[in-house]
C-alpha positions in Angstrom: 16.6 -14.9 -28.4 16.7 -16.3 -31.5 16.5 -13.6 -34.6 12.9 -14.7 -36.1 11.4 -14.2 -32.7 9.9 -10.4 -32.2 8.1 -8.6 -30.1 4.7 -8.5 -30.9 4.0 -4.9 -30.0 5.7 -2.1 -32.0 8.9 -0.4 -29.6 8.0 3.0 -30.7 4.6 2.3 -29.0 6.2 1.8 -25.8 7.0 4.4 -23.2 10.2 4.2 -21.2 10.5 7.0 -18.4 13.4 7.8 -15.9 13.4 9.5 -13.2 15.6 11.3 -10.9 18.7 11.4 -13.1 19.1 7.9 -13.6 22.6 6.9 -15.4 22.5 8.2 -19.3 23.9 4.0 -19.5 19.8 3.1 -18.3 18.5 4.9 -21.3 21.1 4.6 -23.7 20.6 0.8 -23.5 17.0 1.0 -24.0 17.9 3.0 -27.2 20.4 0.3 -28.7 17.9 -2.2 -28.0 15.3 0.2 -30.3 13.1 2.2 -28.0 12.8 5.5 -29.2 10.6 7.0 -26.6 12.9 7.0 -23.7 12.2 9.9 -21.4 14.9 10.8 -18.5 13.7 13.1 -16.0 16.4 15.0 -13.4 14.3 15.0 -10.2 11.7 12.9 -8.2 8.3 13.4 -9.0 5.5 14.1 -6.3 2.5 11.8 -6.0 0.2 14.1 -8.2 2.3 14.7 -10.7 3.3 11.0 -11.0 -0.4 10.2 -11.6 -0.4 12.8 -14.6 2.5 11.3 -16.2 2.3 7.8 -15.4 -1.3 6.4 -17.5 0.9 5.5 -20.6 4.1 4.6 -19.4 5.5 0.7 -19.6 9.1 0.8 -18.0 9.0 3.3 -14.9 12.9 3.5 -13.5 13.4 5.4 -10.0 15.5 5.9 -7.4 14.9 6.1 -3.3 12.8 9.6 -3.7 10.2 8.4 -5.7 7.4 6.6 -4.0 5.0 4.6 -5.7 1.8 4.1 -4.0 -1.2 2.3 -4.7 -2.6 5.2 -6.1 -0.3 6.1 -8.4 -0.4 2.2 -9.7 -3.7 2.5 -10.3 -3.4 5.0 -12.4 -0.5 3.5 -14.0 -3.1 1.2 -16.8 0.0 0.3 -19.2 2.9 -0.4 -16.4 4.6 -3.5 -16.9 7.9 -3.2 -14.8 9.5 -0.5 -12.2 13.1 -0.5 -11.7 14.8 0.7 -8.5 18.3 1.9 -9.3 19.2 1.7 -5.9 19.1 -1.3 -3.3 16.2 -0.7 -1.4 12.8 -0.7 -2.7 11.0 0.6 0.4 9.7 3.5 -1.2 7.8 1.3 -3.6 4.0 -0.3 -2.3 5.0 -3.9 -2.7 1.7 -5.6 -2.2 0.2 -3.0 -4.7 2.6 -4.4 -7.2 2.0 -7.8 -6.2 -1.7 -7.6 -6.9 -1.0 -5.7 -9.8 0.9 -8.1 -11.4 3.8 -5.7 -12.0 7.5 -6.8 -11.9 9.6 -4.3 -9.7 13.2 -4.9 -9.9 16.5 -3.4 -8.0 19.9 -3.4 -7.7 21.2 -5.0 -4.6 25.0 -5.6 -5.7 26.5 -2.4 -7.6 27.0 -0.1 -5.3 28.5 -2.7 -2.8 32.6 -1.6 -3.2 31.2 2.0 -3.3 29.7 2.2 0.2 32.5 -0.1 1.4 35.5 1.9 0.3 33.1 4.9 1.8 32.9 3.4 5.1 36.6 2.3 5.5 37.7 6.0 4.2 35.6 7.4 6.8 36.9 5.1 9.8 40.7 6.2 8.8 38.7 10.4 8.9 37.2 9.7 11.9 39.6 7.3 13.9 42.6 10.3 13.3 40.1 13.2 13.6 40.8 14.3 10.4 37.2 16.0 10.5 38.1 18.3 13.6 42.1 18.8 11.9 40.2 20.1 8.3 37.8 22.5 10.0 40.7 24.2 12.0 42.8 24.6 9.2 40.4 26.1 7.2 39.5 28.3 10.1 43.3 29.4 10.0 44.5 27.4 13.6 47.4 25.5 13.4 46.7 21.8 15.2 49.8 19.2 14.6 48.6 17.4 17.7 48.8 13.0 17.6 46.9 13.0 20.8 43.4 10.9 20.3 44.5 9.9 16.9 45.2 6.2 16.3 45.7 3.5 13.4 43.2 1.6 11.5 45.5 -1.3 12.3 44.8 -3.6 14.9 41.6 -2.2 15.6 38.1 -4.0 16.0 35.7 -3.4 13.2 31.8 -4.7 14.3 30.1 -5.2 11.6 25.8 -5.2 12.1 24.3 -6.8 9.2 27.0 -9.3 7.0 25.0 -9.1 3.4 26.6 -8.0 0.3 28.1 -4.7 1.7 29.2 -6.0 5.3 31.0 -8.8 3.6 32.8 -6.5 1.0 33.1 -4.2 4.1 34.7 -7.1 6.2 37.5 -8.3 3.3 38.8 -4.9 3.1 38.8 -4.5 7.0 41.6 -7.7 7.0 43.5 -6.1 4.6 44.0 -3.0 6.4 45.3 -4.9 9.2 41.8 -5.0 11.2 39.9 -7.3 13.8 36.2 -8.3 12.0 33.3 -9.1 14.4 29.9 -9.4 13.0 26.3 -9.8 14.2 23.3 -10.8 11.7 19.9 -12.6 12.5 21.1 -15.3 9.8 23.7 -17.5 10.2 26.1 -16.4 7.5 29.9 -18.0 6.7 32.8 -16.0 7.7 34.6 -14.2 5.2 38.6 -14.9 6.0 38.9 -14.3 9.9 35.4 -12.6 10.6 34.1 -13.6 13.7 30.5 -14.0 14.4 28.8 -13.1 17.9 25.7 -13.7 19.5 24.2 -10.5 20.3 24.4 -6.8 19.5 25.6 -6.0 22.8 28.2 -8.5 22.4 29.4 -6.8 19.2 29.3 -2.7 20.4 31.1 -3.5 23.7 34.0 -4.9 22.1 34.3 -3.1 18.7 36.1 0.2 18.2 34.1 1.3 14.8 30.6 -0.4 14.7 29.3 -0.1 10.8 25.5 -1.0 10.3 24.5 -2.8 7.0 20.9 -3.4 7.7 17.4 -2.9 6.3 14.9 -0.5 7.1 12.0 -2.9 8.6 9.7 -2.4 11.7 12.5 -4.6 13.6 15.5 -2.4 12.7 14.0 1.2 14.0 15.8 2.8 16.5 17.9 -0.1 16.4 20.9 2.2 17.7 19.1 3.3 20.3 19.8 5.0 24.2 20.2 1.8 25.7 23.0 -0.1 22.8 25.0 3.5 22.7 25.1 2.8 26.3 26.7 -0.2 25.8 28.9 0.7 23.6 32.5 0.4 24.3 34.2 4.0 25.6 35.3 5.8 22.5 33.9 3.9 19.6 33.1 4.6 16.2 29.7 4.4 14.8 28.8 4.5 11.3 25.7 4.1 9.3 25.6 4.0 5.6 22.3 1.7 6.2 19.1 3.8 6.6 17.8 6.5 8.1 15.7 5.3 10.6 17.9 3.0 12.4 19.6 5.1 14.5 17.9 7.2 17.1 19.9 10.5 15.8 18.6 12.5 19.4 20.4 9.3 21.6 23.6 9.8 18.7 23.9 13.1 19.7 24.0 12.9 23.7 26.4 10.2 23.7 29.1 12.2 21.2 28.0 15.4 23.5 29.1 13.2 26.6 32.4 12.3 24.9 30.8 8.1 25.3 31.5 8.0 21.3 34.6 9.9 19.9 33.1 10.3 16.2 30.4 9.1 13.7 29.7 9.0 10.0 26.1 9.6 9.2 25.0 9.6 5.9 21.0 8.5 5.5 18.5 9.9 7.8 15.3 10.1 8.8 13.9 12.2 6.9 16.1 13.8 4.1 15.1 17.0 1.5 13.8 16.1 -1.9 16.0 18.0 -3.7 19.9 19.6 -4.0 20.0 23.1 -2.2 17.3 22.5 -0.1 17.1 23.3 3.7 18.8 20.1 6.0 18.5 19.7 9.8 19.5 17.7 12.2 20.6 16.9 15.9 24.2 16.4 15.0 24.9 19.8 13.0 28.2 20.9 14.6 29.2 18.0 16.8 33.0 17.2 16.7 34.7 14.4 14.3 31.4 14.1 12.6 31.0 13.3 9.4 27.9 13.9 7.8 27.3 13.5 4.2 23.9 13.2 2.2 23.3 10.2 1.0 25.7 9.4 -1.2 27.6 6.2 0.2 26.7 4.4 -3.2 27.1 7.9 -5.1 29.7 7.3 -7.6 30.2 7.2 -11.0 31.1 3.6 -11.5 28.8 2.7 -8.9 25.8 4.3 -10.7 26.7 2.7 -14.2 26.9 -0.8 -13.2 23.2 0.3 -11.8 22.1 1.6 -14.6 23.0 -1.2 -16.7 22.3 -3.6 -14.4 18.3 -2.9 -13.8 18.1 -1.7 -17.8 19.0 -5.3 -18.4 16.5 -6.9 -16.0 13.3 -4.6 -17.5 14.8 -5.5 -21.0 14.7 -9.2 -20.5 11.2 -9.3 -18.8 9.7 -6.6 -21.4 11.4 -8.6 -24.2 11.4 -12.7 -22.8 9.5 -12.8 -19.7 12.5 -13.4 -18.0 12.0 -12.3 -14.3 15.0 -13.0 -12.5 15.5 -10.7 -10.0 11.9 -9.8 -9.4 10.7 -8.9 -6.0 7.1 -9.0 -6.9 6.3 -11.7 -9.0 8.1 -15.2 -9.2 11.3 -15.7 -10.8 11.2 -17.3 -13.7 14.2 -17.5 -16.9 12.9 -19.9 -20.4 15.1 -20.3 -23.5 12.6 -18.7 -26.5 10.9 -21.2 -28.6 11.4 -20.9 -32.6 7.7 -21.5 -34.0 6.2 -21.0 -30.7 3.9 -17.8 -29.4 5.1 -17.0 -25.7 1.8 -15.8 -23.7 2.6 -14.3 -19.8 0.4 -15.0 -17.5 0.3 -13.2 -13.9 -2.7 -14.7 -11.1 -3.7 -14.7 -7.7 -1.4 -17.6 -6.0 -4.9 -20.1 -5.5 -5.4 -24.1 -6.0 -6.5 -24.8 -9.5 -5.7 -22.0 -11.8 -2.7 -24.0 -13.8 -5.2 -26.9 -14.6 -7.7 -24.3 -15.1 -5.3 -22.9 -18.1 -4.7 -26.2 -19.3 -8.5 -27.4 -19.3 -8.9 -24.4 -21.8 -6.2 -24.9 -23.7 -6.7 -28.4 -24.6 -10.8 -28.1 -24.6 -9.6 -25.7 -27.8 -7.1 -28.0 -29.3 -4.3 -25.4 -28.5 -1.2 -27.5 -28.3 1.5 -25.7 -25.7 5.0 -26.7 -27.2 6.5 -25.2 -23.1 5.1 -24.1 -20.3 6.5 -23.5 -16.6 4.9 -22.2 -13.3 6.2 -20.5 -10.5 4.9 -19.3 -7.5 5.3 -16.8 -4.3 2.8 -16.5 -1.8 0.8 -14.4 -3.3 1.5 -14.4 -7.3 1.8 -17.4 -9.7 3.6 -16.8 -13.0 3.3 -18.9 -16.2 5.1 -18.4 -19.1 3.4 -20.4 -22.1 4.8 -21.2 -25.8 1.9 -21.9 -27.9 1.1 -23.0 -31.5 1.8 -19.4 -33.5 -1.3 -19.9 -35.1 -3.5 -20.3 -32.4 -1.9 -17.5 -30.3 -4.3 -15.0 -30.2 -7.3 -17.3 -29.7 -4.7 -18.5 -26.5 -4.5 -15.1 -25.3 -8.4 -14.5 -25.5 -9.0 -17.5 -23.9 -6.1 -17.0 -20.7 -7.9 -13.5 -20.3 -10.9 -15.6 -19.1 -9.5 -17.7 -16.8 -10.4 -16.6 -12.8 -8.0 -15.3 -10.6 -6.4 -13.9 -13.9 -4.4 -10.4 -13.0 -3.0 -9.9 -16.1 -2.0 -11.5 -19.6 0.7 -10.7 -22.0 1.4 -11.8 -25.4 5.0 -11.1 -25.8 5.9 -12.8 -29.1 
């Protein structure tokens, strides 16, 4: 942005709050960039206490235990943007956003080597029984034993889901020597020597680890149920660093029981606590060469501060330009700033008429628009307007007025 161009609201006025213990990197950039009322929170808040809190916030940064509903947006009068520091942004009401006119951004690349260094460490774990080894050792039994234990090498690695993560997932794979099958509802190009296939079934009868790398959507529940672990290929592997509610944990458990699987990773489920130290359950507590962790396949250091600065950055640049790249509510839009030019925001209801409608009023009032571009989802339209400076405000007045309006901004 060019250094005569400001913000025409005053940064102290504007209230930054993180939740969950975002990365210190998601408020510290906020800082440099001269916020000073940057609030970082440890935990998740519950519904009633995000209502209290939320009336004068701008910037709202959470993670996955944080849910946003319509009724906390309505109480939310100031909110301009909510950033996910994580990849999915189910715990967020979308269409409330949408309607809202409020930005919500995530993070759906820097945690991707994190989650796929996690899931080959854990197929080397479970593939040598390392889990069953540890626990008798540190129960004091001796067990030097090779039998059941095997090399990563040579090995069939099914991947379900080839985004970001089962790609990153699949490179590594090859390196280590392994055989990559994947299955995806989108036809995606093979990474090195991956090999697509047709069907699920396909991929779990012929893999040894199966590794899911899919969203949480009405089609992908109890997508590992009874009937695929049946099919799956004597003494697999299965692994899901996805989300919870794919895998029927119950039908998990009576195939490891039955010795059909030889091991899994689990490490989001269907329902997990809210908090560190409280209570956990769940059907496969105690099972042999399981590995269960709590959702932290994207837990690590580096992994949370390339999060951190990457959502910080995309709040910054809408709060600050308008710039929306990224946005899963609104349409993206990215403009160059305008020296001698007013940028107005302006958020409506995706209907027939409303750009001409802004452009009836601004010419009808001889405001001259030096740039201006639209874009549109299905629901929302977005257009970003440079205007003459002096004629900004009357511009804003006016774009309040126009119907299907959801929201204006002057931003500069």
């Amino acid at each position: 942005m060019s250094t005569s161009l400001k913000t025409s609201y005053p940064k102290d006025k504007i209230k930054v709050l993180f939740l969950e213990n975002i990365s210190d990197a998601a408020a510290q950039y906020f800082k440099i960039q001269g916020y000073t009322d940057v609030k970082k929170v440890a935990g998740a808040l519950s519904e009633e206490d995000l209502i209290k809190v939320i009336k004068d916030v701008h910037i709202l940064g959470i993670r996955s235990k944080t849910f946003i509903s319509k009724k906390v947006l309505d109480s939310a009068k100031k909110l301009q943007a909510i950033g996910c520091f994580c990849i999915g942004t189910n715990q967020v009401d979308m269409k409330a956003c949408k309607q809202k006119g409020i930005a919500v951004f995530n993070a759906p690349y820097s945690n991707t080597r994190s989650v796929a260094e996690l899931v080959i460490g854990s197929s080397i774990m479970l593939i040598r029984k390392i889990i069953d080894k540890n626990t008798a050792a540190h129960n004091g039994i001796w067990n030097k034993d090779a039998k059941g234990s095997f090399e990563l090498r040579g090995k069939t690695l099914g991947l379900i889901g080839y985004g970001n993560i089962g790609t990153q997932t699949s490179i590594m794979a090859e390196a280590m020597g392994m055989k990559v099958k994947f299955y995806d509802i989108e036809t995606k190009l093979p990474l090195g020597n991956a090999h697509p296939v047709k069907s699920i079934k396909e991929l779990v009868s012929t893999s040894d680890i199966i590794s899911l790398h899919v969203p949480e959507t009405a089609s992908t529940k109890n997508l590992i149920n009874k009937e695929v672990l049946k099919q799956c290929k004597q003494g697999a592997i299965l692994i899901n660093y996805a989300r919870g509610e794919v895998v029927d944990l119950e039908a998990l458990s009576a195939a490891l029981k039955a010795k059909h699987l030889s091991g899994a990773a689990i490490d989001v489920y269907p329902w997990e606590p809210e908090k560190n130290g409280d209570s956990f359950e769940t059907p496969l507590q105690g099972l042999p060469n399981v590995l269960l962790t709590p959702h932290i396949g994207g837990s690590t250091e580096e992994a949370q501060e390339n999060i951190g600065e990457d959502v910080s950055i995309k709040l910054y640049q809408y709060l600050e330009r308008g710039v929306s790249n990224g946005s899963l509510s609104i349409p993206t839009i990215s403009l160059p700033p305008v020296d001698g030019a007013h940028r107005i925001l302006h958020i409506h209801n995706n209907v027939p008429g409303v750009l001409s409608a802004i452009n009836t009023v601004m010419s009808k009032n001889k405001i001259n628009i030096v740039g201006q571009y639209l874009k549109t989802n299905e629901e929302i339209g977005y257009v970003v307007l440079d205007v003459d400076s002096k004629l900004s405000k009357t511009a804003l007045s006016l774009l309040k007025e126009v119907k299907e309006t959801i929201r204006v901004r002057l931003l500069y």
